[in-house]
ZALOMI-107342 format. One record per residue: residue number from 1; residue in one letter; x, y, z of N, C-alpha, C in turn. Coordinates in nm, 4 decimals. Atoms other than C-alpha are relative to their C-alpha. Example, Ala and Ser with C-alpha at 12.3 -4.5 7.8 and 13.67 -1.06 7.14 Angstrom:
2
   k r      n.u      n.v      n.w     ca.u     ca.v     ca.w      c.u      c.v      c.w
   1 a   0.0890  -0.1190   0.0000   1.2300  -0.4500   0.7800   0.0900   0.1200   0.0000
   2 s  -0.0820  -0.1190  -0.0060   1.3670  -0.1060   0.7140  -0.0770   0.1090   0.0730
***
This chain:
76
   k r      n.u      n.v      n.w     ca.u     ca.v     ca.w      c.u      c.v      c.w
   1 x   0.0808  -0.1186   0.0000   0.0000   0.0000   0.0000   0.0851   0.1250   0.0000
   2 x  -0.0901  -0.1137  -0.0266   0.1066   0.3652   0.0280  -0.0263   0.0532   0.1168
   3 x  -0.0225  -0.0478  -0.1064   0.2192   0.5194   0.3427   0.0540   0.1482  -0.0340
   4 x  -0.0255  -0.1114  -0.0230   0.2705   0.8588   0.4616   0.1743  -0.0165  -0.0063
   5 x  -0.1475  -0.0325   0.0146   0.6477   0.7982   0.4973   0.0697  -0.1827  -0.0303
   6 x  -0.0533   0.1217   0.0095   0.8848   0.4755   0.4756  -0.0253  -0.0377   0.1192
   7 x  -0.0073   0.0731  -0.1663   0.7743   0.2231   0.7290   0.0927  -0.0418   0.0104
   8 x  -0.1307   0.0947  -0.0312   1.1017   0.0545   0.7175   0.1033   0.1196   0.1055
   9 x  -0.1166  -0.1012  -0.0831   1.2412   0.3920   0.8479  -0.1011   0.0802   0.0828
  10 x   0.1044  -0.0555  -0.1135   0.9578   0.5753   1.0257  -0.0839  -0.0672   0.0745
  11 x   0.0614   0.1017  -0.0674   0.7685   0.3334   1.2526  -0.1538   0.0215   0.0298
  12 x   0.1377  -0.0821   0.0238   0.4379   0.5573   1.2679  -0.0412   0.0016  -0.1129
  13 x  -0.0147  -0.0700   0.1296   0.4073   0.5922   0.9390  -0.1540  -0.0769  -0.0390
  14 x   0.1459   0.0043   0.0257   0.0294   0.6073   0.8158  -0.0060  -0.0665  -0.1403
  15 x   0.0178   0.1121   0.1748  -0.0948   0.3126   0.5152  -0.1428   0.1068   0.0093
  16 x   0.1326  -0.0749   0.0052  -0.4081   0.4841   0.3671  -0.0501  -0.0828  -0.0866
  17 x   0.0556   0.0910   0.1349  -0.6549   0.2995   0.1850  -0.0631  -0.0103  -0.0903
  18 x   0.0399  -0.0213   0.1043  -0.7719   0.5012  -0.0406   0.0732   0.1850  -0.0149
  19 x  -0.0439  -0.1227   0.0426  -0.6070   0.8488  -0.1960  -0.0721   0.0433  -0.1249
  20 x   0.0572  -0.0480   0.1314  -0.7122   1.0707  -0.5292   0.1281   0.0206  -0.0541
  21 x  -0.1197  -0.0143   0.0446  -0.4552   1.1265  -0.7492   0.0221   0.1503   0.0455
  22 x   0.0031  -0.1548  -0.0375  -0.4633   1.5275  -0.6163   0.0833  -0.0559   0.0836
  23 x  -0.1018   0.0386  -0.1002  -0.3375   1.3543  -0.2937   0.1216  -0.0195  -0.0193
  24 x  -0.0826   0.0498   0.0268  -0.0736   1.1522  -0.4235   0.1204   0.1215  -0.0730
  25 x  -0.0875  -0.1458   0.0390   0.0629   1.5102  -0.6207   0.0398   0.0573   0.1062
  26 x  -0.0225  -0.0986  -0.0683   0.0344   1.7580  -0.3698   0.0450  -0.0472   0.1103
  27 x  -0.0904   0.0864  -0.1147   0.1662   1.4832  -0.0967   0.1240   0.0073  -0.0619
  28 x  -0.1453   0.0581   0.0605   0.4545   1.4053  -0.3190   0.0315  -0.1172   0.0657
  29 x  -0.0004   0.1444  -0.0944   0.3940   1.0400  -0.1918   0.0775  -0.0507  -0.1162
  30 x  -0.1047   0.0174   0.0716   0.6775   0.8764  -0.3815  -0.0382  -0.1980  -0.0389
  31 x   0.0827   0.1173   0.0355   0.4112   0.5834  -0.4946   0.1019  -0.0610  -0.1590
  32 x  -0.0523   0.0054   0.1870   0.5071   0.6098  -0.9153   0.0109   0.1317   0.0165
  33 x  -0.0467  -0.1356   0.0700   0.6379   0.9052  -1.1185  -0.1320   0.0721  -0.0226
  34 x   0.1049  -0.1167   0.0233   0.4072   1.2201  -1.1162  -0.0635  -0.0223  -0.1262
  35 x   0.0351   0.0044   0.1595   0.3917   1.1716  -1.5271  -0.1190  -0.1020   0.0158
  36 x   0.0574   0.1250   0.0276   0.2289   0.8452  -1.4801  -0.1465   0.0497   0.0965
  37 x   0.0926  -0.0128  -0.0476   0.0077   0.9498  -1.2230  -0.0960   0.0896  -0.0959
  38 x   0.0496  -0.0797   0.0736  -0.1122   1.2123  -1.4251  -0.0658  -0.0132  -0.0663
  39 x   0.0807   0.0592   0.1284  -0.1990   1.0348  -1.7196  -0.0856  -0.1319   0.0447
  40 x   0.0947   0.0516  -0.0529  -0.3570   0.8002  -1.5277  -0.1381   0.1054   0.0538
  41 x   0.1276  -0.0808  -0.0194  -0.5669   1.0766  -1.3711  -0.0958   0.0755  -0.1507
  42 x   0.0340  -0.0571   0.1014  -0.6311   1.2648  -1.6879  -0.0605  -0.1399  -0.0791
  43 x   0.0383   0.1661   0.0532  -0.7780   0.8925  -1.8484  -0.0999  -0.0680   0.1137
  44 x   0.0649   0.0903  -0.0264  -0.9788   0.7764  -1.5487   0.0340  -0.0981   0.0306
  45 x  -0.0709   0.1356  -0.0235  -0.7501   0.4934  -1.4851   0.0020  -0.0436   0.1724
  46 x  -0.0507   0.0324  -0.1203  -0.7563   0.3483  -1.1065   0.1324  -0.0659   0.0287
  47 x  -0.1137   0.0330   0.0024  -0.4563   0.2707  -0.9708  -0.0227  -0.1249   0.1462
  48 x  -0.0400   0.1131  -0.0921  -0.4099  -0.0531  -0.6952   0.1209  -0.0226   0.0153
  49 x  -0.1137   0.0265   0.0083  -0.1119  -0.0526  -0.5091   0.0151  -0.0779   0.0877
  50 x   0.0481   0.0416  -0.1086  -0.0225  -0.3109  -0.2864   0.1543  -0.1360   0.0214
  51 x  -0.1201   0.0750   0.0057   0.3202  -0.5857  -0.1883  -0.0422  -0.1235  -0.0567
  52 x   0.0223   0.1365   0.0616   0.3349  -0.8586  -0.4041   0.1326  -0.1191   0.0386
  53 x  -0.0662   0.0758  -0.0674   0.5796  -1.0038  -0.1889  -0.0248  -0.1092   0.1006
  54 x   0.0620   0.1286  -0.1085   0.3265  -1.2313   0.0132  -0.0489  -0.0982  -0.0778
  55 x   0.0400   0.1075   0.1115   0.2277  -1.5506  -0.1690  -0.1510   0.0306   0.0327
  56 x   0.1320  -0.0182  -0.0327  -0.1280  -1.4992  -0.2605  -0.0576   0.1932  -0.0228
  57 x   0.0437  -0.1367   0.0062  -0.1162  -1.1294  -0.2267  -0.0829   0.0212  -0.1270
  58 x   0.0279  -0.0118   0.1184  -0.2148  -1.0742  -0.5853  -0.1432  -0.0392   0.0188
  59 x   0.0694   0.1124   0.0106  -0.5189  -1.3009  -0.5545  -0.0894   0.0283   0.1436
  60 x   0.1177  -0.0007  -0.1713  -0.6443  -1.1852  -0.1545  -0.0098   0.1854  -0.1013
  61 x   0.0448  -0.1757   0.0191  -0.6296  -0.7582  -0.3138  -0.1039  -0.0665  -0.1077
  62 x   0.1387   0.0134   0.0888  -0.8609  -0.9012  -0.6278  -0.1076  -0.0429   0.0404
  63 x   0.1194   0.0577  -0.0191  -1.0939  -1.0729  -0.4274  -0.0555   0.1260   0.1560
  64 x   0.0511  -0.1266  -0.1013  -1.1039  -0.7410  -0.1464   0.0567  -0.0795   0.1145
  65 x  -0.0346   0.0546  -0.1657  -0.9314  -0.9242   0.1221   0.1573   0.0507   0.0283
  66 x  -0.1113  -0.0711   0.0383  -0.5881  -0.8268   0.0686  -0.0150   0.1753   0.0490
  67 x  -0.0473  -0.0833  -0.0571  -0.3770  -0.5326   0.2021   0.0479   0.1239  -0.1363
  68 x  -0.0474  -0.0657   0.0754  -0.3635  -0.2595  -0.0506  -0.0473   0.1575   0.0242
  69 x  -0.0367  -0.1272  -0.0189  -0.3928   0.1405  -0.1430  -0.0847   0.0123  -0.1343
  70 x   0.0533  -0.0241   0.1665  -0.6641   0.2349  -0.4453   0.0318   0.1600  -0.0329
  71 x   0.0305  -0.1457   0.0605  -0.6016   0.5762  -0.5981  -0.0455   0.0242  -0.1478
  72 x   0.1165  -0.0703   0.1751  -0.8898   0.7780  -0.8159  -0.0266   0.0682   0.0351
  73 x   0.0586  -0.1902   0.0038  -1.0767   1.0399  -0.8636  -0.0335   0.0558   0.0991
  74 x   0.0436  -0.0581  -0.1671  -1.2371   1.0743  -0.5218  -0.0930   0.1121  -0.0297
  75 x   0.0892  -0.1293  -0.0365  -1.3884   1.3897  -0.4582   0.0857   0.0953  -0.0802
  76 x  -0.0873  -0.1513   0.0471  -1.1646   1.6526  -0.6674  -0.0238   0.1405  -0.0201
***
């Protein structure tokens, strides 16, 4: 998912589980490259972010059980 800062280095550090792409800009949350976000926003595209480092992960976020981060349009 995306967090407010690196959990590996900040220990507080806030997962959110849902952002707009506005957020993700004006945070400068260091998710993907601004460009990409962009053109994802400008297109309508949702974005799902989420560690595909757990076996299964892939497979628990498609079915809504899984640990992830959606960013869209939201409220803008």
């Amino acid at each position: 998912g995306v967090y407010s800062a690196d959990p590996k280095v900040v220990a507080d550090a806030e997962r959110y589980d849902t952002l707009t792409y506005k957020d993700v800009l004006t945070r400068d949350l260091k998710v993907m490259d601004a460009s990409a976000i962009s053109l994802c926003r400008e297109n309508s595209i949702p974005i799902i972010v989420f560690s595909i480092h757990s076996t299964g992960a892939f497979a628990d976020v498609m079915t809504g059980k899984g640990k992830s981060t959606i960013i869209c349009k939201g409220e803008e």
